[in-house]
C-alpha positions in Angstrom: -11.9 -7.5 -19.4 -15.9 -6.6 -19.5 -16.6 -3.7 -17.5 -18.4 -3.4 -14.3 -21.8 -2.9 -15.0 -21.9 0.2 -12.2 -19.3 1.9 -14.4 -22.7 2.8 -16.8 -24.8 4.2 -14.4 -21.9 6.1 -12.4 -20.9 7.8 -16.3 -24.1 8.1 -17.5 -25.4 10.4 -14.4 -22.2 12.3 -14.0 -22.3 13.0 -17.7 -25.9 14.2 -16.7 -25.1 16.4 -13.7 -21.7 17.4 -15.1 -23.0 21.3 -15.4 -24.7 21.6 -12.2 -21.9 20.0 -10.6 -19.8 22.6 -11.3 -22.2 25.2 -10.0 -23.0 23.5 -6.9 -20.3 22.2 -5.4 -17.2 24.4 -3.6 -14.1 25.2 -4.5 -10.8 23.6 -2.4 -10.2 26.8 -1.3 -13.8 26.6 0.1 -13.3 23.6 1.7 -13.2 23.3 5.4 -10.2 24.1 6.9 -9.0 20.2 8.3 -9.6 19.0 4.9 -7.2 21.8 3.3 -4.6 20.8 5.5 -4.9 17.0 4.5 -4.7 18.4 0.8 -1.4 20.6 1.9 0.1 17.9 3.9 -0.3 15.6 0.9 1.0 17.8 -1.6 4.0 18.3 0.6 4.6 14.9 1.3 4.5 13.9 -2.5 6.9 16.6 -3.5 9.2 16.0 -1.3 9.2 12.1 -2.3 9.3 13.2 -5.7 8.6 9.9 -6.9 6.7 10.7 -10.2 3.5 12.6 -10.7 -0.2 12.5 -8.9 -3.2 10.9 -10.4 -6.4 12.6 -9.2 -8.6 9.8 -9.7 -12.4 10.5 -10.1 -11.1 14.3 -10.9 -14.5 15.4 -11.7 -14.4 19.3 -13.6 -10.3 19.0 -12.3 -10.7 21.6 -9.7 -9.2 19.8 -7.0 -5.9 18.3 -9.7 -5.5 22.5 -10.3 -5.5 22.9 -6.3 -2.4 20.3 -6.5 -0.7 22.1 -9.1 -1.1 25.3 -7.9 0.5 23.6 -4.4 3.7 22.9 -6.6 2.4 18.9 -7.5 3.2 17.1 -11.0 -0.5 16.3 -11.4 -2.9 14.7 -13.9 -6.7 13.9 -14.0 -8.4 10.8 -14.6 -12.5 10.6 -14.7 -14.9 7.8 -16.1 -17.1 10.9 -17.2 -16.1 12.2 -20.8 -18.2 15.6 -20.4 -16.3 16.3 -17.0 -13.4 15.3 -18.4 -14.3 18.0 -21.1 -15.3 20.8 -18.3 -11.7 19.8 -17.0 -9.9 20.1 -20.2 -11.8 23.2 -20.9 -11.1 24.7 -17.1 -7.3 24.0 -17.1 -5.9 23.2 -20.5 -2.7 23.3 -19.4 -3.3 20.2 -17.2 -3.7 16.4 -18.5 -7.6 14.9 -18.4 -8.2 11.6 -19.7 -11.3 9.4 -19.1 -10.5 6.0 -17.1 -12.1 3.7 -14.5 -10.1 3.3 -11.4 -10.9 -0.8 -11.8 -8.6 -0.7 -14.6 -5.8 2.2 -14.7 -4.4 2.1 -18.2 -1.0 3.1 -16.1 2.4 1.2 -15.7 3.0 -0.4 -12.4 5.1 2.2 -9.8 4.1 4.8 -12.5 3.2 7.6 -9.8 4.7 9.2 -7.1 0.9 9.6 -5.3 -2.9 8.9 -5.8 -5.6 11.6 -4.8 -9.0 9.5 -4.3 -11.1 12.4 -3.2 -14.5 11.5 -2.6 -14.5 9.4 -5.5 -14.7 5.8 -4.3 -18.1 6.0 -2.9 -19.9 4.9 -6.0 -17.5 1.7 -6.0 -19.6 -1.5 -4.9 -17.9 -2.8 -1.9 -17.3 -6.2 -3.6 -15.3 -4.4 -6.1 -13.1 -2.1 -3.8 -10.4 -4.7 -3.5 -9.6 -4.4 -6.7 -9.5 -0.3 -7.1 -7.3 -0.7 -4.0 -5.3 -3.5 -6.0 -4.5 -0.7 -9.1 -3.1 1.4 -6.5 -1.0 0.0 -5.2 0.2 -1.6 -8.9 0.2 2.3 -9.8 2.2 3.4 -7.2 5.9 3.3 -7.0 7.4 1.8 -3.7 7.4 4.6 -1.2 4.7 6.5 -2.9 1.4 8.2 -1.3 -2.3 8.3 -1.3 -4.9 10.3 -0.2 -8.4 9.2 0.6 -11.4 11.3 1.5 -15.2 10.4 1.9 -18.1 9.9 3.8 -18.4 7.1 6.1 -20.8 5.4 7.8 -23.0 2.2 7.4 -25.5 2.8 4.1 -26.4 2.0 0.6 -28.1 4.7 -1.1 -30.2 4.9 -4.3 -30.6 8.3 -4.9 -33.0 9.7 -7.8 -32.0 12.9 -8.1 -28.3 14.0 -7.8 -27.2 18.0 -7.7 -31.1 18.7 -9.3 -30.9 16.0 -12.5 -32.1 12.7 -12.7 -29.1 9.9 -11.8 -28.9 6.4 -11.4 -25.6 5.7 -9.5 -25.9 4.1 -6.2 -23.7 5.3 -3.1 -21.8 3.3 -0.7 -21.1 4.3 2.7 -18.5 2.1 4.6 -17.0 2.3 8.4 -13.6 3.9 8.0 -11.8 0.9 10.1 -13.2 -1.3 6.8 -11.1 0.7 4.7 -8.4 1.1 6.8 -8.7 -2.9 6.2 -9.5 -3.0 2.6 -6.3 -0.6 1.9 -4.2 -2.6 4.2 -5.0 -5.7 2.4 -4.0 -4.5 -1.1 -0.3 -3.7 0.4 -1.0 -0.1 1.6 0.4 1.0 5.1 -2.4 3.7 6.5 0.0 6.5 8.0 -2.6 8.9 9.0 -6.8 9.1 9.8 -8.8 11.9 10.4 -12.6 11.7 11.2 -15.0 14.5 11.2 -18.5 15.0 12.4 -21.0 16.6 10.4 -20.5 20.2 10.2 -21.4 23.2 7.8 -22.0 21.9 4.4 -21.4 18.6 5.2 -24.5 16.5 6.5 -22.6 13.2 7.1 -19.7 11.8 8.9 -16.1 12.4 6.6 -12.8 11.3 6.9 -9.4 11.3 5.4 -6.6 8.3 5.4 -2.7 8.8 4.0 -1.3 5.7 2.8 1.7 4.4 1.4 3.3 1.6 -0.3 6.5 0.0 1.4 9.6 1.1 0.0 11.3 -2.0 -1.2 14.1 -3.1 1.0 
């Protein structure tokens, strides 16, 4: 299959910015206090399933996949960017961090127990989030979980500069109850939405969604 043409620009910056990503942006721990609890409740929900492991997808530097393990979760990091996959490997060696596009997992099908998308669809043309919700739900095994945060709202955006280097991705903002939608038509049951105003660090709306795929039977 060709790739996405996006695909370049989103691993060409990130390779870019990959060092001043890690600077700049905060720590879980950092993270505001709703959004830990989403994390927690996420990580609890997954090991008690116990399904199989996580796959943080769009795991950037890993930080977030290290947050899971250290909350008790089988997890493992996936990134289209091979230096932040590097920074990861690097940061936690004794977690798993491969490069991989969410369009096209290279993953079995009900091969994990949960998905962490965590601010990482946003660079995923609209047109083409059908099909990253598609893989997980092929990825997940029947019963398992994902979590889904970003911003939302109604925007395309072509930045220049991203975390003070030249990038080339373009950002896609979408109204939550769109991917409520888009999840629901790939097979996932939303269990859980939070929405929060802009607050602190954060300059735009955000929100959280749990999912699940159906148990068979």
């Amino acid at each position: 299959m060709t790739e996405p043409s996006f695909l370049a620009a989103v691993r060409e910056s990130y390779d870019t910015v990959a060092v001043d990503y890690v600077e700049r942006v905060p720590l879980p721990t950092e993270l505001d206090p709703l959004s830990r609890a989403m994390l927690a409740g996420f990580a609890e929900l997954v090991r008690t399933a116990d399904l199989g492991p996580v796959a943080d997808l769009g795991c950037g530097p890993g930080r977030v996949t290290a947050h899971l393990a250290d909350l008790g979760v089988s997890a493992f990091g996936v990134d289209l960017s091979p230096k932040m996959i590097e920074l990861a490997r690097l940061a936690c060696p004794n977690l798993r961090f491969t490069t991989g596009s969410m369009t096209a997992l290279e993953l079995k099908d009900d091969e994990l127990g949960g998905i962490l998308a965590w601010y990482s669809t946003h660079h995923t043309p609209p047109q083409w989030l059908p099909a990253v919700f598609a893989e997980f739900h092929r990825t997940l095994a029947p019963g398992g979980h994902l979590l889904w945060g970003g911003h939302v709202g109604d925007e395309r955006l072509q930045p220049t500069q991203g975390y003070g280097r030249p990038v080339s991705y373009e950002s896609y903002l979408l109204p939550l109850d769109r991917i409520v939608g888009l999840m629901k038509q790939a097979g996932l049951a939303v269990t859980a939405r939070l929405e929060q105003e802009p607050g602190g660090r954060v300059t735009r709306p955000h929100a959280c969604l749990l999912a699940r795929k159906p148990a068979k039977g």
